[in-house]
PDB file of the backbone (N, CA, C, O) and the ligand in Angstrom, with CONECT records:
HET     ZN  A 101       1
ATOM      1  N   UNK A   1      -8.102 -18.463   6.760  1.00  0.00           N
ATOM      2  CA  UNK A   1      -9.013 -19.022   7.779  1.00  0.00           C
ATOM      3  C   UNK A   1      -8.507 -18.712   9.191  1.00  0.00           C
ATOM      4  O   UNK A   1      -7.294 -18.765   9.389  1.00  0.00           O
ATOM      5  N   UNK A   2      -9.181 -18.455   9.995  1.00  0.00           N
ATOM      6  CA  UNK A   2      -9.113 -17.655  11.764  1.00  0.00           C
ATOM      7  C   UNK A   2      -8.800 -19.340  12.182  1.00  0.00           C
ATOM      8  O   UNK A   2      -8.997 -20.427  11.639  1.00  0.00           O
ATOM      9  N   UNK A   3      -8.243 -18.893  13.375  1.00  0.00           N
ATOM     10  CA  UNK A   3      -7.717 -20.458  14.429  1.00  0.00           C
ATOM     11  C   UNK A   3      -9.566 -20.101  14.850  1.00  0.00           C
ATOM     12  O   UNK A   3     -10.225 -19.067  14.742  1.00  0.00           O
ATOM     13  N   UNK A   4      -9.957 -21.606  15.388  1.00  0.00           N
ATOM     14  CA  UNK A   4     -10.943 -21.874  16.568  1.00  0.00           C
ATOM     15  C   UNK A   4     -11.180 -20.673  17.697  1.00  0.00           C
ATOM     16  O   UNK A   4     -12.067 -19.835  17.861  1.00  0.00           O
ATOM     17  N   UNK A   5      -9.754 -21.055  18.504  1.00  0.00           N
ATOM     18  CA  UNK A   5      -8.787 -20.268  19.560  1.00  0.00           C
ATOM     19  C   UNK A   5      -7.654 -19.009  19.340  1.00  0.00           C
ATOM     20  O   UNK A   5      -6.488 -19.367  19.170  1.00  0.00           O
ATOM     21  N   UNK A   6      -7.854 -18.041  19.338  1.00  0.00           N
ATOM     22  CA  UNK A   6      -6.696 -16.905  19.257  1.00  0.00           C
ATOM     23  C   UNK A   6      -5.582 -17.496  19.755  1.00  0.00           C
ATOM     24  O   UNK A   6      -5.610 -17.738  20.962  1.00  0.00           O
ATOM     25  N   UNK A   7      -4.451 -17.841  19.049  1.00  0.00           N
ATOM     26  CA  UNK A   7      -3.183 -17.949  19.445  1.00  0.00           C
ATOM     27  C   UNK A   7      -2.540 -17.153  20.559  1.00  0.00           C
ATOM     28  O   UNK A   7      -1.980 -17.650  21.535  1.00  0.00           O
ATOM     29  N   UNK A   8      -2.693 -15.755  20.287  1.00  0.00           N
ATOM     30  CA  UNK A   8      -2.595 -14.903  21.261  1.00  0.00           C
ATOM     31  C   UNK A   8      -3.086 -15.029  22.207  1.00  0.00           C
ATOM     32  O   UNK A   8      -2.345 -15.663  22.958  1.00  0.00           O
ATOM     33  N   UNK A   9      -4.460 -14.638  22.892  1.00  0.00           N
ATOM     34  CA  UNK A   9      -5.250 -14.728  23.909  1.00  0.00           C
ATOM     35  C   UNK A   9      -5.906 -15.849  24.342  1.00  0.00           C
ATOM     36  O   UNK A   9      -6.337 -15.743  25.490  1.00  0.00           O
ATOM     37  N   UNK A  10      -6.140 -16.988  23.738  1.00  0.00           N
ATOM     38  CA  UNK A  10      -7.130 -18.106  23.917  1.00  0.00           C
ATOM     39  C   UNK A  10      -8.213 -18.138  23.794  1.00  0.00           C
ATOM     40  O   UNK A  10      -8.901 -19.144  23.617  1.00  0.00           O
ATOM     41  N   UNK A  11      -8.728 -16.480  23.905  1.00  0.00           N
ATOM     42  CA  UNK A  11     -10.377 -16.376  23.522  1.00  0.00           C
ATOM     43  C   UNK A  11     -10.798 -17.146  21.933  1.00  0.00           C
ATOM     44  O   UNK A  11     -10.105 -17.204  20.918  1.00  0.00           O
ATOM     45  N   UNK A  12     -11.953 -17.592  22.138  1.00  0.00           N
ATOM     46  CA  UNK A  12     -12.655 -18.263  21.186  1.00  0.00           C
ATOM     47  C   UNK A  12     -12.631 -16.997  19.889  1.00  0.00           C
ATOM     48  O   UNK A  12     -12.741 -15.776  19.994  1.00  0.00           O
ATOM     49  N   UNK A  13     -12.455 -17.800  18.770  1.00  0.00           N
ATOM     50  CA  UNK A  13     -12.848 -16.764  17.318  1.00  0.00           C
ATOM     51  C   UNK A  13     -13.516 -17.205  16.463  1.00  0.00           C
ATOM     52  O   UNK A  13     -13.162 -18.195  15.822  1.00  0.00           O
ATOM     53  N   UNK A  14     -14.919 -16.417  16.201  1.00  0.00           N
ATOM     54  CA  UNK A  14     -16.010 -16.603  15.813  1.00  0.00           C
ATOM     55  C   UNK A  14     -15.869 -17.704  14.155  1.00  0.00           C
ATOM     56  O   UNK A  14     -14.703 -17.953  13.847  1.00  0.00           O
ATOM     57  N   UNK A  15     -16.364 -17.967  13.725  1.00  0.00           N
ATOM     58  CA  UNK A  15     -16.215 -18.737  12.021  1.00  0.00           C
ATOM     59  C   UNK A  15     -16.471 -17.340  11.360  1.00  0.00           C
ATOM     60  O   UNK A  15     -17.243 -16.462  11.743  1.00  0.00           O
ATOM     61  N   UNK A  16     -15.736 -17.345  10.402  1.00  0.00           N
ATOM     62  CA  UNK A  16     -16.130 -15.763   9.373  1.00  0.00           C
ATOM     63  C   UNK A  16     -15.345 -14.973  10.043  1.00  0.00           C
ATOM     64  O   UNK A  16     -14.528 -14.318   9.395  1.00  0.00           O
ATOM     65  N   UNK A  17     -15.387 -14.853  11.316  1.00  0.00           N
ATOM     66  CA  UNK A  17     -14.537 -13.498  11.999  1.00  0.00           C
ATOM     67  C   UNK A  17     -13.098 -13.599  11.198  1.00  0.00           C
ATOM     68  O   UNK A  17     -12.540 -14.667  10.943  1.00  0.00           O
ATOM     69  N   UNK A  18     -12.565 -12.206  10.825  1.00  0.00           N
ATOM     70  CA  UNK A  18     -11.209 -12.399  10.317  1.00  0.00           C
ATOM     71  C   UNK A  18     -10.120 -11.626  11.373  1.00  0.00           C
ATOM     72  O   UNK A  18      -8.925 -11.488  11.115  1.00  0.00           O
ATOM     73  N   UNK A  19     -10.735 -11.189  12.518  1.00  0.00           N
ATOM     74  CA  UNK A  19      -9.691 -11.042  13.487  1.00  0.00           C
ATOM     75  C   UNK A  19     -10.212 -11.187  15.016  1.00  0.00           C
ATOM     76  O   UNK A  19     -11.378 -10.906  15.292  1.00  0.00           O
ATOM     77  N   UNK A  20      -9.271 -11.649  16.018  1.00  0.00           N
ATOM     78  CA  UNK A  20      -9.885 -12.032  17.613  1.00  0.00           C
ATOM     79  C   UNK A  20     -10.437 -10.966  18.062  1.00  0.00           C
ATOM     80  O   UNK A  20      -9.790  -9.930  18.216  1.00  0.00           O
ATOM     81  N   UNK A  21     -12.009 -11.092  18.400  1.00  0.00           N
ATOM     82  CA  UNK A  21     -12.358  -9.593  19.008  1.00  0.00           C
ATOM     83  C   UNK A  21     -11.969  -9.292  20.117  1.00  0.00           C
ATOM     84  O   UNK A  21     -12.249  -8.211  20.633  1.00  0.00           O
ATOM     85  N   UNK A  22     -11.093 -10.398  20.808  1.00  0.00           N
ATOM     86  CA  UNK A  22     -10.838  -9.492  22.610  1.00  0.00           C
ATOM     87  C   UNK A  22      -9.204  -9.177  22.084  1.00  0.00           C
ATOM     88  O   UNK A  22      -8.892  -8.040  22.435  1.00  0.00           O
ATOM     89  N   UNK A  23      -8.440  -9.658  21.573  1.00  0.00           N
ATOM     90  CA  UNK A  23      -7.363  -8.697  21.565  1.00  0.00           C
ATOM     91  C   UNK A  23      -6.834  -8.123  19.875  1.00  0.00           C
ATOM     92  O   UNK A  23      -5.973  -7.281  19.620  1.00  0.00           O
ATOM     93  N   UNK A  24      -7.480  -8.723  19.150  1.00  0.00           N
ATOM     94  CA  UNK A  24      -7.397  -7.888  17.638  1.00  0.00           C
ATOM     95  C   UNK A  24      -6.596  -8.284  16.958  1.00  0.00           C
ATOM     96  O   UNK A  24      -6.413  -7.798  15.842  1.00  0.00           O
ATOM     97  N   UNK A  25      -5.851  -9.332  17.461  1.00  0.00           N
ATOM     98  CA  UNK A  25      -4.854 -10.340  16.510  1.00  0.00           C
ATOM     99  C   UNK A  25      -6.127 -11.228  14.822  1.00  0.00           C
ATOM    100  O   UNK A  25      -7.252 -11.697  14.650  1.00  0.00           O
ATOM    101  N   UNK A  26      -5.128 -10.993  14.219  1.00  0.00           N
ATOM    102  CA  UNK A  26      -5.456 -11.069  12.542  1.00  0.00           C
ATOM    103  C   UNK A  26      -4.651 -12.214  11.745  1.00  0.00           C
ATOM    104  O   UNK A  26      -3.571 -12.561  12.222  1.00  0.00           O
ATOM    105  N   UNK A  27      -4.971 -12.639  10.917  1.00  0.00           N
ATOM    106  CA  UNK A  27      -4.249 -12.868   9.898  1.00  0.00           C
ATOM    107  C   UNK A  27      -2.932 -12.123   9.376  1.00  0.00           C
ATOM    108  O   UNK A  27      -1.846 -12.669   9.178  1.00  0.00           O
ATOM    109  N   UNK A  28      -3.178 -11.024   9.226  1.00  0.00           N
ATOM    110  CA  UNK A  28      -2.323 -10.458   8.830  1.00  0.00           C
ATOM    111  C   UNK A  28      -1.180  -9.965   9.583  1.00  0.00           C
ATOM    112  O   UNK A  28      -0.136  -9.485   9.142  1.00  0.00           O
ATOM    113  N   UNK A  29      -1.596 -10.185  10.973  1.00  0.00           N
ATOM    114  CA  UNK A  29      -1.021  -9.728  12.080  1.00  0.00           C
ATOM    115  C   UNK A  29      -0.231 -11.290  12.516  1.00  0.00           C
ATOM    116  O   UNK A  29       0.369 -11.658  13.527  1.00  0.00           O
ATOM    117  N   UNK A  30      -0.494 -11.803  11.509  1.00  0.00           N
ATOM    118  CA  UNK A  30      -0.147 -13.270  12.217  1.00  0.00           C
ATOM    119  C   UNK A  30      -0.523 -13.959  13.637  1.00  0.00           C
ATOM    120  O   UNK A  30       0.009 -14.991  14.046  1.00  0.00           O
ATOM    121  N   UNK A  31      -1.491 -13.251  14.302  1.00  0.00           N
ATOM    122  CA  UNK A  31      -2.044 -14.124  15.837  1.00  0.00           C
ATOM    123  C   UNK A  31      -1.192 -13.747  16.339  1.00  0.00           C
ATOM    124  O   UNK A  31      -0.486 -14.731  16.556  1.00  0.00           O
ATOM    125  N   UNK A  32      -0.404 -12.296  16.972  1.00  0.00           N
ATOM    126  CA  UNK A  32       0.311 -12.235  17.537  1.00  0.00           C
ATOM    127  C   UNK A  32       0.354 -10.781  18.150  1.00  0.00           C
ATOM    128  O   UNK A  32       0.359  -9.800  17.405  1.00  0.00           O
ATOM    129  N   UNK A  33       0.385 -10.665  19.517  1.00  0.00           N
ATOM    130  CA  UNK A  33       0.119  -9.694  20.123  1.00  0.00           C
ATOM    131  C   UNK A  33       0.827  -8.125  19.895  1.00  0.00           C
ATOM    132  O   UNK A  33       0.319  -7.008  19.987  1.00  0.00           O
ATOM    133  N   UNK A  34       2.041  -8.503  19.603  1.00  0.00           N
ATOM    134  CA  UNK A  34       3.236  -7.409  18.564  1.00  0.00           C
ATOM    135  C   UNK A  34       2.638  -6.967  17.682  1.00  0.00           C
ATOM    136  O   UNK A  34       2.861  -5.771  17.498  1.00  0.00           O
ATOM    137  N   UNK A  35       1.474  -7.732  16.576  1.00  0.00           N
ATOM    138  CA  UNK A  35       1.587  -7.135  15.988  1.00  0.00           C
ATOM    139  C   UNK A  35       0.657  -6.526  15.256  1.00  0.00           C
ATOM    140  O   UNK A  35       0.512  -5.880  14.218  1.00  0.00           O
ATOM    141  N   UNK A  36      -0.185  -7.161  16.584  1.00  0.00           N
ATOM    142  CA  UNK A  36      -1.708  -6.334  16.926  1.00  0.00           C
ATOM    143  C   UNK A  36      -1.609  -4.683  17.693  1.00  0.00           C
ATOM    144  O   UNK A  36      -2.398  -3.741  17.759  1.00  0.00           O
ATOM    145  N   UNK A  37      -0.405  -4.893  18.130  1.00  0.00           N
ATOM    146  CA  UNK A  37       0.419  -3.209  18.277  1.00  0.00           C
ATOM    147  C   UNK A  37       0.477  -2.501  17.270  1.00  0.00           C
ATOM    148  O   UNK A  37      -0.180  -1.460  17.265  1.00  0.00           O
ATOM    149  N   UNK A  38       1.265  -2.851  16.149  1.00  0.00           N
ATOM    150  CA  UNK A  38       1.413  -2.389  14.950  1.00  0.00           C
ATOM    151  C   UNK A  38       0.315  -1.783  13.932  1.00  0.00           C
ATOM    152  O   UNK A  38       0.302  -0.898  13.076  1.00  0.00           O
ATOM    153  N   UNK A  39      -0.964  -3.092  14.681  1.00  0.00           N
ATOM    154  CA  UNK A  39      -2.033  -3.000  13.488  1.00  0.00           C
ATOM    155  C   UNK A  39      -2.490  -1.587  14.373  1.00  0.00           C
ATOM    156  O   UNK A  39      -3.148  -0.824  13.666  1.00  0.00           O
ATOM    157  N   UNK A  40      -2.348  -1.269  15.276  1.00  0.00           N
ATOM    158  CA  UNK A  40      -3.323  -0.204  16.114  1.00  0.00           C
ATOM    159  C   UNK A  40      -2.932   0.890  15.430  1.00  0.00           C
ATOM    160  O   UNK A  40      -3.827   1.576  14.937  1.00  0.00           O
ATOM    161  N   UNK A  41      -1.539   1.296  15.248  1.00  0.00           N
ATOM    162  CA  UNK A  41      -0.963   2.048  14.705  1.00  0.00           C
ATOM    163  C   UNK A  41      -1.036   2.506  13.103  1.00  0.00           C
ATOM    164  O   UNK A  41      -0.202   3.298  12.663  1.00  0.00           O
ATOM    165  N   UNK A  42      -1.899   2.054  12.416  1.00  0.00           N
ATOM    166  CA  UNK A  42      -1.323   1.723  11.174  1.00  0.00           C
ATOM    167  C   UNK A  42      -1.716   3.334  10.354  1.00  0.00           C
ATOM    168  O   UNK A  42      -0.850   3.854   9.651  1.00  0.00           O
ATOM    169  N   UNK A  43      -2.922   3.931  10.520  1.00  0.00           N
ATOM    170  CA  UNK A  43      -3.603   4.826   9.312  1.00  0.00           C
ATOM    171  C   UNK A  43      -2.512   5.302   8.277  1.00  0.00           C
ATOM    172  O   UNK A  43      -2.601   6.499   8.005  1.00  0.00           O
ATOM    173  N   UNK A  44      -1.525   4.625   7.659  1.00  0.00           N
ATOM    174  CA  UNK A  44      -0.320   5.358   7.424  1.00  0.00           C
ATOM    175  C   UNK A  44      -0.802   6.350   5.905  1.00  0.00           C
ATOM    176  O   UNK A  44      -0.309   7.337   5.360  1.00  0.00           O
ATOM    177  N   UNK A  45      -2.237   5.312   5.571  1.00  0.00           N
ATOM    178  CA  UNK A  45      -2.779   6.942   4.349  1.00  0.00           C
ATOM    179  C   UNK A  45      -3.097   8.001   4.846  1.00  0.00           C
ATOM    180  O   UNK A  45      -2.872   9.107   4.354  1.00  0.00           O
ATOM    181  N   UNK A  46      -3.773   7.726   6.096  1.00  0.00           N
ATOM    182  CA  UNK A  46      -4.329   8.966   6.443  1.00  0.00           C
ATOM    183  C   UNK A  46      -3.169  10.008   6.726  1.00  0.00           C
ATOM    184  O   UNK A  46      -3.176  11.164   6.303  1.00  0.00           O
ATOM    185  N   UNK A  47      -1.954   9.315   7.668  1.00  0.00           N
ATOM    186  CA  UNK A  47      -0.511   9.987   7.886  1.00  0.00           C
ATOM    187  C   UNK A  47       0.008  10.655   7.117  1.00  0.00           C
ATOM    188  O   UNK A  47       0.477  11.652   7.666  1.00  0.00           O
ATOM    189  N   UNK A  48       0.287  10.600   5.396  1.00  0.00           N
ATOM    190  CA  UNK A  48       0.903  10.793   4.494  1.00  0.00           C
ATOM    191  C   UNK A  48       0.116  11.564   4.051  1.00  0.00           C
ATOM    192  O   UNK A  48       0.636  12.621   3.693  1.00  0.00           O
ATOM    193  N   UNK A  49      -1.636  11.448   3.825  1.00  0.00           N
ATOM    194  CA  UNK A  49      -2.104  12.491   3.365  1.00  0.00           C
ATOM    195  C   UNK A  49      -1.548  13.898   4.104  1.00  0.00           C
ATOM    196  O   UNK A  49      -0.912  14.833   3.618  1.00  0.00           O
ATOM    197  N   UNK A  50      -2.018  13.687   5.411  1.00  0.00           N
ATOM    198  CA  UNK A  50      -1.805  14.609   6.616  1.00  0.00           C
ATOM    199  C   UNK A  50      -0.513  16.271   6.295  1.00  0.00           C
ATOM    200  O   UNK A  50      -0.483  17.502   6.296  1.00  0.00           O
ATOM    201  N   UNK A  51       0.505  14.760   6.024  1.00  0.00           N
ATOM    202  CA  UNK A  51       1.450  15.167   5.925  1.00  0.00           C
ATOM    203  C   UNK A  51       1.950  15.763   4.898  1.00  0.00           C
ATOM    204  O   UNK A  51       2.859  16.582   5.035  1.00  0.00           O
ATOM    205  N   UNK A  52       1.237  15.324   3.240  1.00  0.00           N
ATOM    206  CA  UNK A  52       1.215  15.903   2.163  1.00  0.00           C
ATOM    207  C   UNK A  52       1.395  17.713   2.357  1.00  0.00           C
ATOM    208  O   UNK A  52       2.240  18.590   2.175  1.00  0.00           O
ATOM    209  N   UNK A  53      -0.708  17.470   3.089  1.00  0.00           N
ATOM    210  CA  UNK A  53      -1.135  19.088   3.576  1.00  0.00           C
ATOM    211  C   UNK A  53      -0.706  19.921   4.136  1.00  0.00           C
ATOM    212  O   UNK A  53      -0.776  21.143   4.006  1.00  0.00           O
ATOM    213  N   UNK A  54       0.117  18.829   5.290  1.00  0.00           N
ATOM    214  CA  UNK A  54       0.701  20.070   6.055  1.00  0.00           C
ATOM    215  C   UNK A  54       2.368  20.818   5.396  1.00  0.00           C
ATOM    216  O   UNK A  54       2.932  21.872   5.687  1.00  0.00           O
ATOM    217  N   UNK A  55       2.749  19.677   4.403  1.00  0.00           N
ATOM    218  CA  UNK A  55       4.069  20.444   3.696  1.00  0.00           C
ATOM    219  C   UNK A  55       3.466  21.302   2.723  1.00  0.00           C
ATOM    220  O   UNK A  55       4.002  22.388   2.502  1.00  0.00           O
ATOM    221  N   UNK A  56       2.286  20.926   2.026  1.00  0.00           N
ATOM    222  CA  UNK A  56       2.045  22.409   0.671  1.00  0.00           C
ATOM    223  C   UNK A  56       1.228  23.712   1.695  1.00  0.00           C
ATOM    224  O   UNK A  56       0.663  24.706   1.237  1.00  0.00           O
ATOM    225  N   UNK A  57       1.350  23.406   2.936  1.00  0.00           N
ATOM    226  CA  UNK A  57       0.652  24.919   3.897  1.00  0.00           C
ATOM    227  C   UNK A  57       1.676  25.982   4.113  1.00  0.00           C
ATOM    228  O   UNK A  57       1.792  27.204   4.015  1.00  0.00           O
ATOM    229  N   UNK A  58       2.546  24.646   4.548  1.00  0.00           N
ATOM    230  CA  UNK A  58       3.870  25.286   4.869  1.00  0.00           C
ATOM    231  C   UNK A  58       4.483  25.982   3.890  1.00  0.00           C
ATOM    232  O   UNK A  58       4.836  27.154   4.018  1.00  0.00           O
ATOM    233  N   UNK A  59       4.657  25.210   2.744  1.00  0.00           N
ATOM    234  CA  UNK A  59       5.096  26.074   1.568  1.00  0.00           C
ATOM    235  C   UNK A  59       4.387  27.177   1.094  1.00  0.00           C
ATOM    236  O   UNK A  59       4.964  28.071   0.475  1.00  0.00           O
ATOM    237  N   UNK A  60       2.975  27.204   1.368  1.00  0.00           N
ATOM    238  CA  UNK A  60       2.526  28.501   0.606  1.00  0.00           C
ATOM    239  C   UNK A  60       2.574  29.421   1.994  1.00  0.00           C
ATOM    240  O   UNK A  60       2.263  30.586   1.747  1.00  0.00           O
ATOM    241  N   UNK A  61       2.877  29.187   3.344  1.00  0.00           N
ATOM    242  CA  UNK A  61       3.387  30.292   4.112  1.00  0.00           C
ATOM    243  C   UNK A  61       4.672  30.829   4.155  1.00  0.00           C
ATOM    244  O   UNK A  61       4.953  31.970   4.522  1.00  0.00           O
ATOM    245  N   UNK A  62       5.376  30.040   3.801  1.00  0.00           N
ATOM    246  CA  UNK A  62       6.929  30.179   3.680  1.00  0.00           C
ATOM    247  C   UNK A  62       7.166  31.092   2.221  1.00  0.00           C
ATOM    248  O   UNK A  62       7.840  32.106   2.404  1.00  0.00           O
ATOM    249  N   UNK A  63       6.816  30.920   1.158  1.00  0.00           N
ATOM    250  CA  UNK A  63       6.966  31.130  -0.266  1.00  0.00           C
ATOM    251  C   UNK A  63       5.829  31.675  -0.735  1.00  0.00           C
ATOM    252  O   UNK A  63       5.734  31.329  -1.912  1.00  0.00           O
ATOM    253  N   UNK A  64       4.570  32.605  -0.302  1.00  0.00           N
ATOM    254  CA  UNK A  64       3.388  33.226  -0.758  1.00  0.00           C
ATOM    255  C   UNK A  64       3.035  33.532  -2.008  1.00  0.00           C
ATOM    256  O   UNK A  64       1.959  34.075  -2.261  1.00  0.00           O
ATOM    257  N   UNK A  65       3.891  33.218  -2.884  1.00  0.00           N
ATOM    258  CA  UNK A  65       3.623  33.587  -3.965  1.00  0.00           C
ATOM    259  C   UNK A  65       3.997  32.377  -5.185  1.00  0.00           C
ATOM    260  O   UNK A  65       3.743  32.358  -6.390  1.00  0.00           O
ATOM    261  N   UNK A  66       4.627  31.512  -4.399  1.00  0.00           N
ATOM    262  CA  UNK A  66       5.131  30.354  -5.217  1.00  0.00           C
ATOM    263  C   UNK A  66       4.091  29.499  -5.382  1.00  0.00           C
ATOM    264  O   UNK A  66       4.600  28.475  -5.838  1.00  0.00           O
ATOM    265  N   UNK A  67       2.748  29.316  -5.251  1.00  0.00           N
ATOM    266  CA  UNK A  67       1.967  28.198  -5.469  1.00  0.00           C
ATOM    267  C   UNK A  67       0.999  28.122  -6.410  1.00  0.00           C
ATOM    268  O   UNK A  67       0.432  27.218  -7.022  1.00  0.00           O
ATOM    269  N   UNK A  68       0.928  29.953  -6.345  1.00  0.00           N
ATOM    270  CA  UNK A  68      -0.706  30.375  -7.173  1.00  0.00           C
ATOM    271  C   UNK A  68      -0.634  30.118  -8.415  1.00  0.00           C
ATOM    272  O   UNK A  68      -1.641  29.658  -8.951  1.00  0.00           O
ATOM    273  N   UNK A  69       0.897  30.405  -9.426  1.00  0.00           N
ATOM    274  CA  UNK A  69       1.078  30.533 -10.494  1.00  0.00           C
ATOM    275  C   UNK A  69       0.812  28.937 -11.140  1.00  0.00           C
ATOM    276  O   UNK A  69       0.172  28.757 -12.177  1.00  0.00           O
ATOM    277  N   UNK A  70       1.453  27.775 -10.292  1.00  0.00           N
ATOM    278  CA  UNK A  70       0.822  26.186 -10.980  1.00  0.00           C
ATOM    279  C   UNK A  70      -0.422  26.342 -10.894  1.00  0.00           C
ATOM    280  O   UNK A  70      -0.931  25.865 -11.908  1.00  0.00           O
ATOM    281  N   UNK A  71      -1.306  26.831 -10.102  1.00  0.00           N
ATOM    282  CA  UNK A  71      -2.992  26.128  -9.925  1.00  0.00           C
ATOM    283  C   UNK A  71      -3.425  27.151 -11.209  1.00  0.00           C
ATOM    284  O   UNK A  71      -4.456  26.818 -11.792  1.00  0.00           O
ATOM    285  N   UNK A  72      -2.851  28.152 -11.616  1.00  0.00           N
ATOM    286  CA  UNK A  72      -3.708  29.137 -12.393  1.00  0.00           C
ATOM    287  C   UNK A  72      -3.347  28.533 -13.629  1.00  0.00           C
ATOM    288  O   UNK A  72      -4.026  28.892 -14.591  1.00  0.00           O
ATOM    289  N   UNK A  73      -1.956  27.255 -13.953  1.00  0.00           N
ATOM    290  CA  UNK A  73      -1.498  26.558 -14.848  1.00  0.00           C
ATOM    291  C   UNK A  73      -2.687  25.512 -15.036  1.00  0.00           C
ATOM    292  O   UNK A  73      -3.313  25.314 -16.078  1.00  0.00           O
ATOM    293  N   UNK A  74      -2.810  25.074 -14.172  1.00  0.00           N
ATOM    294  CA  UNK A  74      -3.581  23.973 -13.642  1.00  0.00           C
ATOM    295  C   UNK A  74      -4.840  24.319 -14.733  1.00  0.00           C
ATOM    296  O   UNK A  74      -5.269  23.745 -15.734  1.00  0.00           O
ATOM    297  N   UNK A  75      -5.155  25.402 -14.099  1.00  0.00           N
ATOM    298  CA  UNK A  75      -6.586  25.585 -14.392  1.00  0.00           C
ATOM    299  C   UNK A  75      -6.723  26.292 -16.046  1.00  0.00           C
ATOM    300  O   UNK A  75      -7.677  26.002 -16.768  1.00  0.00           O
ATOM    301  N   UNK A  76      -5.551  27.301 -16.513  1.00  0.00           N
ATOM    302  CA  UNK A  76      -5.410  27.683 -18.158  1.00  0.00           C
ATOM    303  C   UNK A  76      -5.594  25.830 -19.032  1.00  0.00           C
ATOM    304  O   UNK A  76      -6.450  25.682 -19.904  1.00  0.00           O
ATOM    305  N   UNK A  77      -4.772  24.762 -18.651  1.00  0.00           N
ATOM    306  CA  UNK A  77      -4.474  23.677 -18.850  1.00  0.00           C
ATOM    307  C   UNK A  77      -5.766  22.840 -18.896  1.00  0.00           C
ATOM    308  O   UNK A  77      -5.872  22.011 -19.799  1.00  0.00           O
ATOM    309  N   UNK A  78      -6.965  23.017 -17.810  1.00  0.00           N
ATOM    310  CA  UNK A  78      -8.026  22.520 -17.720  1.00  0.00           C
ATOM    311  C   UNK A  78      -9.311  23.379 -18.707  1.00  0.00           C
ATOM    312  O   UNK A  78     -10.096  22.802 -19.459  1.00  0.00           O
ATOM    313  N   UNK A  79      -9.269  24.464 -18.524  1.00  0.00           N
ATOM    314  CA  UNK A  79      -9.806  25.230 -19.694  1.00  0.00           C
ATOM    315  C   UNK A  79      -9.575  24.933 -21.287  1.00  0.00           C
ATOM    316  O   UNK A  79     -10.609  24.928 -21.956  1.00  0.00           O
ATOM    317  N   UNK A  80      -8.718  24.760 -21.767  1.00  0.00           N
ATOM    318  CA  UNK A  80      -8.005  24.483 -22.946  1.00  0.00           C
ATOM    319  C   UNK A  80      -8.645  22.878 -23.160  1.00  0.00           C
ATOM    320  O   UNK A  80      -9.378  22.659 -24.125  1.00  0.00           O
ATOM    321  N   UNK A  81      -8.304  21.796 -22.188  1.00  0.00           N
ATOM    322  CA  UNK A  81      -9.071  20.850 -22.492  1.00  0.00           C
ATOM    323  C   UNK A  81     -10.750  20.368 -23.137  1.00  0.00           C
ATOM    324  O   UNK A  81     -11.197  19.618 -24.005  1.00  0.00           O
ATOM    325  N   UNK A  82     -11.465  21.659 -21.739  1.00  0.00           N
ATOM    326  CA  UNK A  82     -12.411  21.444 -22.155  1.00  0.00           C
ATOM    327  C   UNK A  82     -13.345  22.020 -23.253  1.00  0.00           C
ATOM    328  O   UNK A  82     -14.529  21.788 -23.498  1.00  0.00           O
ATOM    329  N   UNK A  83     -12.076  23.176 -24.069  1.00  0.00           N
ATOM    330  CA  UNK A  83     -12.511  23.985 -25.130  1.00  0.00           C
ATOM    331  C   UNK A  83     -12.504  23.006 -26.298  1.00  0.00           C
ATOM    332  O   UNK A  83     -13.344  22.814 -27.177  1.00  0.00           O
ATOM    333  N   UNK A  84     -11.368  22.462 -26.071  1.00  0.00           N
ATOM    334  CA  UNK A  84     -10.549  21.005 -27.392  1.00  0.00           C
ATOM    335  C   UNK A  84     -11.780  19.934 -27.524  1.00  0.00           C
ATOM    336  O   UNK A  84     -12.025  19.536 -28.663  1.00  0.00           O
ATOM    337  N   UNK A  85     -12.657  19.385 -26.322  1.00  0.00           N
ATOM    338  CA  UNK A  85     -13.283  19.012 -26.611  1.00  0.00           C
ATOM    339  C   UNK A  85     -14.707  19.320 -27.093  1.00  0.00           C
ATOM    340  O   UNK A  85     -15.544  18.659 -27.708  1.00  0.00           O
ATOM    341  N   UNK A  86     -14.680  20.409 -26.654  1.00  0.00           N
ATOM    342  CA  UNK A  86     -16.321  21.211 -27.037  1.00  0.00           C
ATOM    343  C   UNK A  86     -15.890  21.082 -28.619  1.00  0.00           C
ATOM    344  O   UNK A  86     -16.580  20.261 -29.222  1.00  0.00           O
ATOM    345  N   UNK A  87     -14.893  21.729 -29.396  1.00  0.00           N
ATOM    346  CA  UNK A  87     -14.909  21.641 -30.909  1.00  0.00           C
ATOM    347  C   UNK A  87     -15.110  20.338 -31.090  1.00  0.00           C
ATOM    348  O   UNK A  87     -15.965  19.837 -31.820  1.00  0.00           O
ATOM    349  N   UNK A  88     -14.327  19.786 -30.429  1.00  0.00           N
ATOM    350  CA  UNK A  88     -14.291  18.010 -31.335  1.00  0.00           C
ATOM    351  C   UNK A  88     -15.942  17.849 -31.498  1.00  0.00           C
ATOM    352  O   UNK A  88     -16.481  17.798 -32.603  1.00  0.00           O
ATOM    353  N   UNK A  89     -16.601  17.782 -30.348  1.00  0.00           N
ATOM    354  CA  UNK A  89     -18.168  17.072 -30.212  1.00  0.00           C
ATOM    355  C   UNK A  89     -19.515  18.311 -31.064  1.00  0.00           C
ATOM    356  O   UNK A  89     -20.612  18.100 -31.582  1.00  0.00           O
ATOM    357  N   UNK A  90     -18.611  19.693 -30.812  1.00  0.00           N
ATOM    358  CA  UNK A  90     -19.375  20.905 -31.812  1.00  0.00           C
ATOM    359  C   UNK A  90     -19.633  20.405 -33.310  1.00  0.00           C
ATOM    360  O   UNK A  90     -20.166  21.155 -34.128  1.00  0.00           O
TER     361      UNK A  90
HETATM  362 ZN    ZN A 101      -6.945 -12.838  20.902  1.00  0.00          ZN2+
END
């Protein structure tokens, strides 16, 4: 449940609202201006995806030839599946 009053700011917070709309303090943020900093900051999936992409780019520029041979695994591996099941349901 939201305070009445933002702890942080004093601005009024709506009923239902789950965070202060004038400075963005939360629940989770505990009503507190620190850590309504933090929350600004957060996309950390989007970060990690980011960052996933940008290490397997790097690797297939660095190593050009090291990547193709798993996906063509990948994909012999995905073929084979869907042959296994065509007999089963054939
Ligand atoms: Zn506030």
């Amino acid at each position: 449940m939201p305070p009445d009053t933002c702890p942080n700011c004093g601005a009024p917070v709506p009923a239902g609202s789950k965070a202060c709309p004038e400075c963005g303090s939360d629940e989770e943020t505990g009503w507190s201006d620190a850590a309504h900093a933090d929350n600004l900051g957060i996309p950390d999936e989007n970060f990690d995806y980011e960052e996933f992409v940008k290490r397997e780019f790097d690797q297939e520029g660095s190593v050009p030839r090291g990547v193709h041979w798993a996906w063509w695994l990948v994909a012999v591996v995905l073929i084979l599946v869907f042959i296994a099941f065509w007999f089963r349901w054939g």
